[in-house]
C-alpha positions in Angstrom: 79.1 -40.2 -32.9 79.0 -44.0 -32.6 75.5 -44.0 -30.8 75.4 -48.0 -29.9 79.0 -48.0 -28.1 77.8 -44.1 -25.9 74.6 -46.6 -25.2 76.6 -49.3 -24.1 79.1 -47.3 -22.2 76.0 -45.4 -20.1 74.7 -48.9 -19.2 77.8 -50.4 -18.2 78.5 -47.0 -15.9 75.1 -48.0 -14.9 75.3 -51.1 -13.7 78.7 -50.7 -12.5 76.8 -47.9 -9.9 74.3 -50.2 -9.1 76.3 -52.3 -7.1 77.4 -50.0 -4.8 75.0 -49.6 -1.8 74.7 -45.9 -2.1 71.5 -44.1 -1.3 72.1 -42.4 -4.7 72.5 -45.2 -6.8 68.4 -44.9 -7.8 69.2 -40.8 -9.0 71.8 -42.5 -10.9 70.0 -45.3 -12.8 67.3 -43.2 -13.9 69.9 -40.2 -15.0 70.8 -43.0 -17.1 68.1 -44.5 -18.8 67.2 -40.3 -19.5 70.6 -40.3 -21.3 70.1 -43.2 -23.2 66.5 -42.4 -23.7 68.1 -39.2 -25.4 71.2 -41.3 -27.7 68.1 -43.1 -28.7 66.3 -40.6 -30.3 69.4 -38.7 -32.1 70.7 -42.1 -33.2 67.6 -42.7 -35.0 67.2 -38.9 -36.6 64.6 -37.7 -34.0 61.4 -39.0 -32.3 59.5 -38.8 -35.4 61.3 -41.6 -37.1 59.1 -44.0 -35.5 59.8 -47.0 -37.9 63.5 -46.8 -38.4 63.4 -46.1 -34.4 61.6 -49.4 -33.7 64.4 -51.0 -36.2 67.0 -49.4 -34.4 66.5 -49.9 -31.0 65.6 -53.6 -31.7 69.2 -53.8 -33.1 70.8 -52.3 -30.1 69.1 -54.5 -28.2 70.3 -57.7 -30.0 73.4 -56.2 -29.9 73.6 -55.2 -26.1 71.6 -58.9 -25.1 74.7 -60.5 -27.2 77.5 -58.6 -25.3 76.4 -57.5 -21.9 73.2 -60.2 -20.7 69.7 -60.1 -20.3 68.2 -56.6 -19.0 68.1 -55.1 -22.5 65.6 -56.1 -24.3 63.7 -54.0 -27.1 61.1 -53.1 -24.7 63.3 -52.2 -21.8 65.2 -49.6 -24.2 61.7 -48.5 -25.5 60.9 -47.4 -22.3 63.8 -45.6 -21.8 63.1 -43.7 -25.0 59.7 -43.1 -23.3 60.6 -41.6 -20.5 63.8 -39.6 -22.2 60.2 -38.5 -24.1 58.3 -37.6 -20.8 60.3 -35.6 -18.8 61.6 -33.8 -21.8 58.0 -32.4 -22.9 57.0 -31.8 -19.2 59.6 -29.3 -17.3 56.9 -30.0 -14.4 58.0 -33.5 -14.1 62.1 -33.0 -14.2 62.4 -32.3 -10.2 61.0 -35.3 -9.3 62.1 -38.1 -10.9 64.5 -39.8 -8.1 61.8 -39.8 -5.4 60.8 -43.2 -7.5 62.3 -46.2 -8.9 62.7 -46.7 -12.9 59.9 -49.8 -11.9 57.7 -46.9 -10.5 57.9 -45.2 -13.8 57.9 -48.5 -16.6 53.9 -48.6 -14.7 53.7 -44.7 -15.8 54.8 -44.9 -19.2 51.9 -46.0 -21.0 49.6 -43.2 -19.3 48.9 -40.3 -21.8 47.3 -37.7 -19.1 50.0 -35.5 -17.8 48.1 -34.7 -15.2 46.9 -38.7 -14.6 51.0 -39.5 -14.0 51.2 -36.3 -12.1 48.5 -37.4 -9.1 50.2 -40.9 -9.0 53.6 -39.6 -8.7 52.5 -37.6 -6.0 50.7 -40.7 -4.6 53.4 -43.0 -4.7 56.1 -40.4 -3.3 54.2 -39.3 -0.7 52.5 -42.6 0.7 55.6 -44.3 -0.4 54.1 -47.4 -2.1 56.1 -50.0 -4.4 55.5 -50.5 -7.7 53.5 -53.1 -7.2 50.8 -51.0 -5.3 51.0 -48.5 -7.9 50.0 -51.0 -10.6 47.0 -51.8 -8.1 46.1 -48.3 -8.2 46.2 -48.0 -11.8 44.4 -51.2 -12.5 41.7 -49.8 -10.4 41.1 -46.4 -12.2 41.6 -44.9 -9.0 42.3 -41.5 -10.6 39.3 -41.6 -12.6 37.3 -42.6 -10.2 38.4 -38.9 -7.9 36.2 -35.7 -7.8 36.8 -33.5 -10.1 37.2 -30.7 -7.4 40.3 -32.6 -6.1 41.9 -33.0 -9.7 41.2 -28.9 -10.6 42.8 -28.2 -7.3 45.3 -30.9 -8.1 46.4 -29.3 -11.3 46.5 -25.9 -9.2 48.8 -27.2 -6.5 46.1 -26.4 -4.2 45.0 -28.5 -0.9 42.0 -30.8 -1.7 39.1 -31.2 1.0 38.9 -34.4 2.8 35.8 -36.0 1.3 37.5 -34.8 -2.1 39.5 -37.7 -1.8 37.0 -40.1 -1.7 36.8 -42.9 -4.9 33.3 -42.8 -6.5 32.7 -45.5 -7.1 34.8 -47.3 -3.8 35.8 -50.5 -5.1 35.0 -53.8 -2.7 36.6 -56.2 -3.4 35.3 -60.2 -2.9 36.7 -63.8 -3.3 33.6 -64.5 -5.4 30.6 -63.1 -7.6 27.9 -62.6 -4.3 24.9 -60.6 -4.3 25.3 -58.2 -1.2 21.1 -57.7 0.2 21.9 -56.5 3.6 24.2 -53.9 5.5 26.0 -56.1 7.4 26.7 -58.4 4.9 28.5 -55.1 2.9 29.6 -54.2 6.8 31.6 -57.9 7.1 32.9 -57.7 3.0 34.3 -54.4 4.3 36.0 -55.5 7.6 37.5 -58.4 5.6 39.7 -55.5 3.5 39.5 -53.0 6.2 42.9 -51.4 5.0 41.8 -51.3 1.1 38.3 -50.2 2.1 40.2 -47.1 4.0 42.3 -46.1 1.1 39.5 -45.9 -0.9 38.2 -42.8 1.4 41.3 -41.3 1.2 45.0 -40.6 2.8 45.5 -40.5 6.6 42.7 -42.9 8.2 42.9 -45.4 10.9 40.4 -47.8 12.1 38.8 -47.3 15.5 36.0 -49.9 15.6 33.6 -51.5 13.9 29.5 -51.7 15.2 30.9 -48.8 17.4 28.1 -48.1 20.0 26.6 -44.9 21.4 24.4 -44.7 24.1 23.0 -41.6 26.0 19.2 -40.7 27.1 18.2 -44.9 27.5 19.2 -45.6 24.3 21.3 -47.4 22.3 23.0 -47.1 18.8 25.5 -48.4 17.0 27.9 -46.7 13.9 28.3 -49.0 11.3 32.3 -47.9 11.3 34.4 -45.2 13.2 37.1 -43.8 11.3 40.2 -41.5 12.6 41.8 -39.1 10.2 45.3 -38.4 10.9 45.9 -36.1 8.6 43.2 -34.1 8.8 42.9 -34.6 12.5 39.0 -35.4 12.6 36.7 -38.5 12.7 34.9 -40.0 10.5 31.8 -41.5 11.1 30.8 -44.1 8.0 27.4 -45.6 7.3 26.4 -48.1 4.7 23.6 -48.7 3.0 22.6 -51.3 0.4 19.9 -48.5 -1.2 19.6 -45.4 -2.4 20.6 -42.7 -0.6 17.6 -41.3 1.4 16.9 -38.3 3.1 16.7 -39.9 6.4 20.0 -41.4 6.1 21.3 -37.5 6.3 19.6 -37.2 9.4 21.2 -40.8 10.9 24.8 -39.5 9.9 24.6 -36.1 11.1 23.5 -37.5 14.6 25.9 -39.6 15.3 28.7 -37.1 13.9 27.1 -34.7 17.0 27.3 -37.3 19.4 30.9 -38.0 18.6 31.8 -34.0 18.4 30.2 -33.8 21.9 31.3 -37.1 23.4 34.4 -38.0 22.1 36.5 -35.0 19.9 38.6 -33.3 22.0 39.2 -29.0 21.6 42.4 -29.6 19.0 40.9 -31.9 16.7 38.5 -30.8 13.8 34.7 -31.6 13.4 33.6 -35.0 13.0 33.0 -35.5 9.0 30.1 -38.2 7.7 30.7 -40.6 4.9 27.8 -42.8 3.5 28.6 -45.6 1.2 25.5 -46.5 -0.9 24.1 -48.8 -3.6 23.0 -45.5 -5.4 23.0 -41.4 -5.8 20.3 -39.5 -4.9 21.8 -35.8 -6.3 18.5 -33.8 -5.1 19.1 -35.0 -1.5 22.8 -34.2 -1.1 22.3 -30.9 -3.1 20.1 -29.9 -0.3 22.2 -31.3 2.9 22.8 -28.3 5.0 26.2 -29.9 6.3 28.8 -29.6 4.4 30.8 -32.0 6.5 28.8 -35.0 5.4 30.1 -36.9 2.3 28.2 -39.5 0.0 30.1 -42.0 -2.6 28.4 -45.4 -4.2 30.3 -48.6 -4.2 30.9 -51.3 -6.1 31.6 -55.2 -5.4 34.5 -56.4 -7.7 36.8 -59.3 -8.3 40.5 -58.9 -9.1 39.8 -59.8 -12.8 36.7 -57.3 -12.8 39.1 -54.5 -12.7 41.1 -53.4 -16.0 43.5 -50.4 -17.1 41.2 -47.4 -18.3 
C-alpha cells in the first residue's frame, strides 16, 4: 500500500467536504483525521516505532505542505496520529467524537487522564463552549480543582450533587496583584466577573442580585449574593468572607437560606442551598454542620499569567 498517496487522498476528500455547508461536514473531518491517524501508524510499522514515526510523518508533511498548502504541518498530522491513538484505546470515547470540533480535541490531546478528557468532553458538549473556553478551563485546572465525590460519581455515570460542582479553590480573577482585606472589596472583585465567578460554583446559575436585602421583625439584612440554579431548580444563597471559616458563619448562612425558603421559594422549587467562599478551611466546623445543604469552598485571587496547565 502506498501510505503517503491513501494520506493525501483522505485529506483532499477532506477538504473537498469541508466546503460544503453541510451540518455533517464536522463528523466528516474528524472521521478523517481517525483514518489518517490510522495510515500513520501502519505506514510507520506500528505506534511503537516512535523514532522512525516522528521521521515519517515529518516527511509526509513536507511532502503534503509542497503539494497541497499550508494545514499540514508535522504537528497537525501528529495530532491526528494522537487521536487515531485515543479513541482507539478507549471504546468509551468512540460515540462521541462529532459532538466537538477537531480544535476541541487538538486542546485534549496532550491530557493523559482518561477520565480528565472524559469530564471536559462532557463539559464542552453539554454547555456547548468553543475551543477557546475549553483551553480556559484547562489552563485553570478546573478538573483538578472538583470534589472528588463528583469525579467517583463522574466515572460511574452517576448524577453529581449541586455543591459537588463547586471549584476548590474558585479562582478570582484581577487586573492586578491586590491584597483583598475586606468582604466587599472580594464582593466588588466578584461582581466585576460575575459570569466566571458563577461557573466556578457550577452548571445552571443565574444572578439575582447583589447586597440582596432581607428585612422582617424591624430588622434589616443584606446577602452578600443571591444565586438561582436553573438546573437544579433552587437558590443559592452566597456569603464571603476574607477569614477562616467560623462557626458563626454557619449560623449567618443557614438563616438567611430559611428566610429565602419561607419568603421567596415557591412549592415546586427545591430548598435553598448555602455557599460560603472563604480565605480558609476550617474541616472540624463543616464536619459538624447539621445542614447538609450548606456548602464551603476557599478562593483564590489570580492573574491570567498566574494560572498554568497542570
Amino acid at each position: 500500500m502506498n501510505y503517503y498517496n491513501e494520506i493525501k487522498n483522505e485529506i483532499v476528500d477532506i477538504e473537498t467536504y469541508k466546503k460544503v455547508k453541510d451540518y455533517s461536514k464536522n463528523k466528516r473531518e474528524l472521521e478523517g483525521y481517525y483514518k489518517i491517524g490510522k495510515l500513520l501508524i501502519e505506514a510507520q510499522g506500528g505506534e511503537d516505532k516512535a523514532t522512525y514515526g516522528n521521521k515519517l510523518i515529518k516527511e509526509y508533511s513536507k511532502k503534503l505542505t509542497e503539494e497541497l498548502g499550508k494545514g499540514y504541518s508535522w504537528r497537525n498530522l501528529y495530532n491526528m496520529r494522537a487521536y487515531y491513538l485515543l479513541l482507539s484505546k478507549n471504546e468509551i470515547l468512540q460515540s462521541v467524537p462529532a459532538k466537538l470540533s477537531w480544535s476541541h480535541y487538538v486542546e485534549l490531546l496532550p491530557i493523559k487522564n482518561i477520565n480528565k478528557i472524559r469530564y471536559y468532553i462532557k463539559t464542552a458538549s453539554e454547555q456547548n463552549i468553543g475551543y477557546r473556553k475549553l483551553h480556559d478551563k484547562i489552563k485553570s485546572n478546573e478538573y483538578e480543582r472538583l470534589d472528588e465525590g463528583i469525579k467517583e460519581k463522574f466515572i460511574k455515570d452517576e448524577e453529581p450533587e449541586i455543591g459537588e460542582y463547586i471549584k476548590k479553590p474558585i479562582l478570582i480573577k484581577i487586573n492586578k496583584e491586590m491584597d483583598i482585606v475586606s468582604e466587599k472589596a472580594l464582593k466588588y472583585t466578584i461582581m466585576d466577573n460575575i459570569t466566571d465567578f458563577m461557573k466556578e460554583l457550577g452548571d445552571g446559575y443565574a444572578f439575582i442580585e447583589s447586597e440582596y436585602k432581607i428585612s422582617d421583625y424591624g430588622m434589616n439584612n443584606y446577602i452578600d449574593i443571591l444565586l438561582f440554579n436553573i438546573k437544579y431548580n433552587c437558590y443559592a444563597v452566597v456569603e464571603l468572607k476574607v477569614t477562616e471559616l467560623k462557626k458563626e458563619h454557619i449560623g449567618q448562612v443557614q438563616t438567611y437560606m430559611n428566610y429565602i425558603d419561607e419568603k421567596l421559594k415557591n412549592i415546586n422549587q427545591n430548598n435553598t442551598i448555602g455557599i460560603i467562599v472563604c480565605k480558609k478551611d476550617n474541616k472540624f466546623v463543616m464536619h459538624y454542620c447539621n445542614n447538609r445543604n450548606i456548602y464551603q469552598t476557599t478562593y483564590l485571587t489570580v492573574n491570567e499569567e498566574q494560572i498554568e496547565y497542570a
